[in-house]
C-alpha positions as CSV (number, residue, x, y, z in Angstrom):
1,X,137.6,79.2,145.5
2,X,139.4,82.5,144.5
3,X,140.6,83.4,147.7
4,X,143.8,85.4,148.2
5,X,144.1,87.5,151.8
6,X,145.9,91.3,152.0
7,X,146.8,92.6,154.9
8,X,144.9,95.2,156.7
9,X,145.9,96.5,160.1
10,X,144.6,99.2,162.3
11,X,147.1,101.5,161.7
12,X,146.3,101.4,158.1
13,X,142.9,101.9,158.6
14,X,143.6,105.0,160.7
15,X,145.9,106.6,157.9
16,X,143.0,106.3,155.4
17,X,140.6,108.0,158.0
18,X,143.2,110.9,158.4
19,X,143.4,110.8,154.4
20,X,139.7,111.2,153.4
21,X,137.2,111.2,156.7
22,X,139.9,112.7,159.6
23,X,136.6,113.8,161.2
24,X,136.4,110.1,162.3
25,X,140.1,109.4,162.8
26,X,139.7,109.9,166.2
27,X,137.9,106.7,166.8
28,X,138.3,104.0,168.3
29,X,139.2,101.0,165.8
30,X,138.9,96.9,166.8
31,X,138.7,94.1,164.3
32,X,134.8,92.8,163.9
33,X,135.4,89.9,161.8
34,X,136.9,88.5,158.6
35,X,133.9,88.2,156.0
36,X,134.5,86.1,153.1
37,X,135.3,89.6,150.5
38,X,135.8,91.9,153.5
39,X,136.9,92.8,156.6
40,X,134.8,94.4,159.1
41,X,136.6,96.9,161.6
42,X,134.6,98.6,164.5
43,X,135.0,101.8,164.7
44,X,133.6,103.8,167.6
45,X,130.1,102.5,169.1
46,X,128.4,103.1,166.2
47,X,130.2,102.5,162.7
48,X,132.0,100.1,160.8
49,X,134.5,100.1,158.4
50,X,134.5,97.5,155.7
51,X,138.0,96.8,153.3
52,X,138.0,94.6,150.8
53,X,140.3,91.9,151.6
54,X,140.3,88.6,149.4
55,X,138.0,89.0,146.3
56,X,138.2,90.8,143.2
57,X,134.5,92.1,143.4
58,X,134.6,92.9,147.0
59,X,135.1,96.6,145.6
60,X,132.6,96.5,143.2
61,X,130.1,95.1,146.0
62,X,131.0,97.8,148.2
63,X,130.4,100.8,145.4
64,X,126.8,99.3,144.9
65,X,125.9,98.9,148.7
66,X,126.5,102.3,149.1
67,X,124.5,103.6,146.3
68,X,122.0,101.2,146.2
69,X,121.0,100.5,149.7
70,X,119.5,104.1,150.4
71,X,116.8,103.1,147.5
72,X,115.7,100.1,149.2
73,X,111.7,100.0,150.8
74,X,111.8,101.6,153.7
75,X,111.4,100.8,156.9
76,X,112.6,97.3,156.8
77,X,112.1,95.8,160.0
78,X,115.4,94.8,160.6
79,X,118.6,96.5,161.3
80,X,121.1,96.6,158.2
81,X,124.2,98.4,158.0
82,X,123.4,101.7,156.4
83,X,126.5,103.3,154.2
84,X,127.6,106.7,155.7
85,X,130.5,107.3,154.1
86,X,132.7,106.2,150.8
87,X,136.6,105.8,150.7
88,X,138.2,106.0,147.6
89,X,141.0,104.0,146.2
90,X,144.1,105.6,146.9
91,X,148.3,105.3,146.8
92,X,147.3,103.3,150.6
93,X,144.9,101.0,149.8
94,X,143.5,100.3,146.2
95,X,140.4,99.7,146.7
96,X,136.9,101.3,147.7
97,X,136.3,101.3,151.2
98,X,132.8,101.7,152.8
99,X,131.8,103.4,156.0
100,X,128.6,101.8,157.8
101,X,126.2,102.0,160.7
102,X,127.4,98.9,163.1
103,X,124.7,96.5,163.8
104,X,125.3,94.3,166.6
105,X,124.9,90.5,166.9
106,X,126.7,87.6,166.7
107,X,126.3,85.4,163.0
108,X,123.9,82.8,162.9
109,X,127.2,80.1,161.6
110,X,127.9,81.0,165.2
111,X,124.7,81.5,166.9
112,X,122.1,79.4,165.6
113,X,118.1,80.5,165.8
114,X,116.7,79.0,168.9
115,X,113.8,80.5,168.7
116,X,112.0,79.0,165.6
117,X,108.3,80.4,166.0
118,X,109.9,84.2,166.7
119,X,112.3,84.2,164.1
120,X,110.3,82.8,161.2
121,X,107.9,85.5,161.6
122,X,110.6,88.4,161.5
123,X,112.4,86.5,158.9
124,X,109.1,86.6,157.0
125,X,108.5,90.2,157.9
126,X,111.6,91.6,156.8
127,X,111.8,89.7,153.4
128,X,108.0,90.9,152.7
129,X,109.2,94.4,153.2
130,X,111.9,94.0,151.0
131,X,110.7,91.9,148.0
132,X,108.8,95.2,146.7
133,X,109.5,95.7,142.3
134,X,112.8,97.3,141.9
135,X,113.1,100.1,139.4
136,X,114.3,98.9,135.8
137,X,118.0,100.6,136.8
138,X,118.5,98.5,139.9
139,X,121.4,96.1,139.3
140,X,121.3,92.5,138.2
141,X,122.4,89.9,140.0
142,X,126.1,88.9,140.0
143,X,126.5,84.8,138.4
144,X,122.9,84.5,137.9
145,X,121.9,85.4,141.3
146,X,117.9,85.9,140.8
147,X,117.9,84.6,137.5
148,X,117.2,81.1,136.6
149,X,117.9,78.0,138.0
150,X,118.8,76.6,135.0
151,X,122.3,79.0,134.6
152,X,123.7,77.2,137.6
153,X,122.4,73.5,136.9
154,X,126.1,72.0,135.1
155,X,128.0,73.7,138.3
156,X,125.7,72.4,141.1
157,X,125.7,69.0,139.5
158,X,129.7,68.9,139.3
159,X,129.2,70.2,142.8
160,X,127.2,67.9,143.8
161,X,129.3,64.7,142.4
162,X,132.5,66.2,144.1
163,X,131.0,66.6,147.5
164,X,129.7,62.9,147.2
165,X,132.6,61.8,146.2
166,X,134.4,63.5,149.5
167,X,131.7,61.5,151.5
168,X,130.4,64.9,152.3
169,X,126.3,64.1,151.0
170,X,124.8,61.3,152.7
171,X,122.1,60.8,150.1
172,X,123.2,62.3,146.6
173,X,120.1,60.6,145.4
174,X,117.4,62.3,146.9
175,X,119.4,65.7,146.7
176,X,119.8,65.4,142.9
177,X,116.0,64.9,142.8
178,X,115.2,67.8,144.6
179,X,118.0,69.6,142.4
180,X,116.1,68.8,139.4
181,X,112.4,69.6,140.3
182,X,113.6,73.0,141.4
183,X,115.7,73.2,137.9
184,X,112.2,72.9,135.5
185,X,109.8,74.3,138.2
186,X,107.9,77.3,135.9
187,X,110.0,80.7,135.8
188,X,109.5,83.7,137.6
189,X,107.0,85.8,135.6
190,X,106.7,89.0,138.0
191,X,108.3,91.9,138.2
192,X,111.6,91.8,139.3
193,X,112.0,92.6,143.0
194,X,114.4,93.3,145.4
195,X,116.8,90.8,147.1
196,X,119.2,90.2,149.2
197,X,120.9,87.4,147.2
198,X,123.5,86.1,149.8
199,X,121.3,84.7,152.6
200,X,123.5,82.3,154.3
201,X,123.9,82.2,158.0
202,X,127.1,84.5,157.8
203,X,125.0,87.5,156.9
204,X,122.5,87.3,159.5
205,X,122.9,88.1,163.0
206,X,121.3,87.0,166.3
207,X,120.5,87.9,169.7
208,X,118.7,86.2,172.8
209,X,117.9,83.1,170.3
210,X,116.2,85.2,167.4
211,X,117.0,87.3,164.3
212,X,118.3,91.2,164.7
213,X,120.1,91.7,161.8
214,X,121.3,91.4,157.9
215,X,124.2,92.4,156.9
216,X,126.6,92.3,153.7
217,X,124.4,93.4,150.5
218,X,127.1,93.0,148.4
219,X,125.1,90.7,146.3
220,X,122.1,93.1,146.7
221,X,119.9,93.0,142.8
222,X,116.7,92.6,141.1
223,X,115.5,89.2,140.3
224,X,112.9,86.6,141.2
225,X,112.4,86.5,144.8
226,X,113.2,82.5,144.9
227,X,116.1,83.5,145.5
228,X,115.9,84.5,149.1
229,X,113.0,82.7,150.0
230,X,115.4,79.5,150.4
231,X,116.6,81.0,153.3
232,X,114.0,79.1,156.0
233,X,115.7,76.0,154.5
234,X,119.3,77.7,155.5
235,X,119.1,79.6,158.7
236,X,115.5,78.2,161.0
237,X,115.8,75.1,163.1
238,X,113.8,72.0,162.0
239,X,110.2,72.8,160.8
240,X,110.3,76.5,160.8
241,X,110.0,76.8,156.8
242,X,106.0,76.3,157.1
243,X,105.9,78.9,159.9
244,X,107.7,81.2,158.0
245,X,106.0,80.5,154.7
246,X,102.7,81.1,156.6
247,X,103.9,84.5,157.4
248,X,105.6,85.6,154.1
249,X,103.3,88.2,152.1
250,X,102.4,87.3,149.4
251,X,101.9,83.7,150.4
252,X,104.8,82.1,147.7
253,X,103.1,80.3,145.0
254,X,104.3,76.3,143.9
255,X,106.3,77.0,141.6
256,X,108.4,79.5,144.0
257,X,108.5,77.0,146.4
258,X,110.4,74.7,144.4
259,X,112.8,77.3,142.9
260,X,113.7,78.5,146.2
261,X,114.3,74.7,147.7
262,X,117.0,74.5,144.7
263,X,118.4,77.9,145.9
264,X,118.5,76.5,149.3
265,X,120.5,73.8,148.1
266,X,123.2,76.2,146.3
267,X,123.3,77.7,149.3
268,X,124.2,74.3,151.3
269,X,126.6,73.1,148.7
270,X,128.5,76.3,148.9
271,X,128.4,76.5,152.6
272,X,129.6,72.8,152.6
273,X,132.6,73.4,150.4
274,X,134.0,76.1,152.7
275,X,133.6,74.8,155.8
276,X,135.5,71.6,154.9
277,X,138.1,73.8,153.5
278,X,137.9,75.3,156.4
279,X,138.1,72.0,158.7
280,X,141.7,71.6,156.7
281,X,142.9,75.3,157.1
282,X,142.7,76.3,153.6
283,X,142.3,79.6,151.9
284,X,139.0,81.0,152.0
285,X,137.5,78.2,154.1
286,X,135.2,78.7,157.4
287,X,134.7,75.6,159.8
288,X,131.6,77.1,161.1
289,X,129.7,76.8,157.6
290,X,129.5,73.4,157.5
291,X,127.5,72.6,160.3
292,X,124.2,74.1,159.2
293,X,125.0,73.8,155.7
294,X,124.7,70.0,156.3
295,X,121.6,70.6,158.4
296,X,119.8,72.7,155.8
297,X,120.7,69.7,153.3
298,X,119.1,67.3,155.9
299,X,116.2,69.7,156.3
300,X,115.7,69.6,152.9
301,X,115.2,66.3,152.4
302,X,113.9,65.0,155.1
303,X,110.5,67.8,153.7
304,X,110.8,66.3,150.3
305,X,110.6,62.8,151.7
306,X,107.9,63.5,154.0
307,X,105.3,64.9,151.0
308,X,106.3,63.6,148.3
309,X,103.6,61.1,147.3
310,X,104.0,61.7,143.6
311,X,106.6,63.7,141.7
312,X,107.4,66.7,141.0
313,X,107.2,68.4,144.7
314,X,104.3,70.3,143.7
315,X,102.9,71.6,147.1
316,X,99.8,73.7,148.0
317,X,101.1,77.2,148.7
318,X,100.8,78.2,152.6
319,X,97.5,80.0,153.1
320,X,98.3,83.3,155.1
């Protein structure tokens, strides 16, 4: 993990407000949290103030949240943290800086969904709304993110081996088979649609047991919508996935299904790997992650045991 902390303090924050939005410098300023390429500072009731912090691309991410975002369908039917403002590099700081609406909640690595039923269907509602076709200009995804499986098959099995060799994957077996009927599912032969690309618990927010938020569309792009539609697997208790495949318009054909089970498992390896680094302190890692990264692993199998009568894991799709 590429993972190397600045400092950022209040008072620097304030100076770049007097520099470039002093219209705003007036505000109040507390720390919101320490994302994995940002940091998120409240500012006032309503905004947010996001500096990169510990990524190369956390700039990069930033520029295209703020010019991309606006283009998204509207409305979605969740609250997401709308750019208001851009800060420019500068002798201070040398790197973009973005100015958003605040959204409240509390993570889901922190607050888990409670409320399965509830939160499947907005999960379902918001991700409909969004997966519309993307112009041809909207970005691609960063590493493969919305493109095929296959790109990330020789770093998820190297993955793999080194979490099983940690002890970290009780049954490297049956995840490896999932892996692989994901890998040579058929391609994604629609248009190319919005996503989100980075649904992990971390950038989604709860309240009261249930979803009200998404946040960080760093990895916003254009690509198959697989991509987010492992997220059931990653953020909704035990046997919400159907509920929220159910709901999901258009009802996700096979094939889908078992792309976006083998992005639900990048998602779980990844979340794995930092919250052990995170159990031993090191850079970059997140204790919370690891808890339901190893239950959307468990989740995951414990579905591919449970209807898999004959390979592959070629299910019906949901009817709506």
């Amino acid at each position: 993990m590429t993972h190397t902390p600045t400092e950022i303090t209040a008072d620097l924050i304030h100076r770049l407000l007097l520099d470039q939005h002093p219209d705003l410098s007036h505000l109040p300023l507390r720390l919101g949290a320490l994302g994995w390429d940002n940091q998120m500072w409240r500012l006032g009731d309503d905004l947010a103030v996001r500096l990169p912090w510990a990524t190369s691309s956390a700039g990069a991410m930033l520029r295209k949240e703020h010019a991309w975002l606006p283009a998204l369908p509207q409305p979605l039917s969740l609250p997401v943290p709308f750019p208001q403002r851009l800060g420019e590099p500068s002798e201070r700081f040398p790197h973009p800086w973005l100015i958003t609406t605040w959204v409240p909640g509390t993570p889901a690595d922190r607050a888990p969904v409670t409320r399965a039923a509830e939160a499947a269907r907005t999960l379902a509602a918001f991700l409909t709304a969004l997966h519309q076709p993307a112009p041809a200009s909207a970005p691609a995804g960063r590493d493969g993110r919305g493109g095929p499986l296959a790109l990330h098959a020789e770093q998820f099995t190297k993955g793999l081996a080194a979490a099983t060799d940690l002890g970290l994957i009780p049954d490297p077996d049956a995840v490896l088979a999932i892996w692989e009927d994901a890998v040579t599912a058929p391609p994604w032969t629609g248009p190319a649609r919005w996503i989100h690309g980075d649904l992990h618990p971390a950038n989604v927010l709860t309240a009261d047991g249930t979803l009200c938020g998404v946040i960080d569309f760093g990895e916003l792009c254009a690509g198959d919508p697989a991509c987010d539609l492992a997220a059931p697997w990653n953020l909704l208790p035990d046997g919400a996935a159907d509920l929220f495949h159910h709901a999901y318009q258009p009802a996700p054909d096979p094939a889908t299904l078992r792309r976006a089970r083998g992005w639900a498992l990048i998602r779980a390896l990844g979340g794995i790997f930092v919250g052990e680094a995170g159990r031993h302190n090191r850079p970059g890692g997140k204790a919370t992650w690891g808890p339901p990264a190893q239950a959307a692993l468990r989740r995951l199998v414990s579905t591919a045991r449970d209807t898999s009568a004959a390979p592959p894991l070629n299910w019906p799709a949901p009817s709506a």
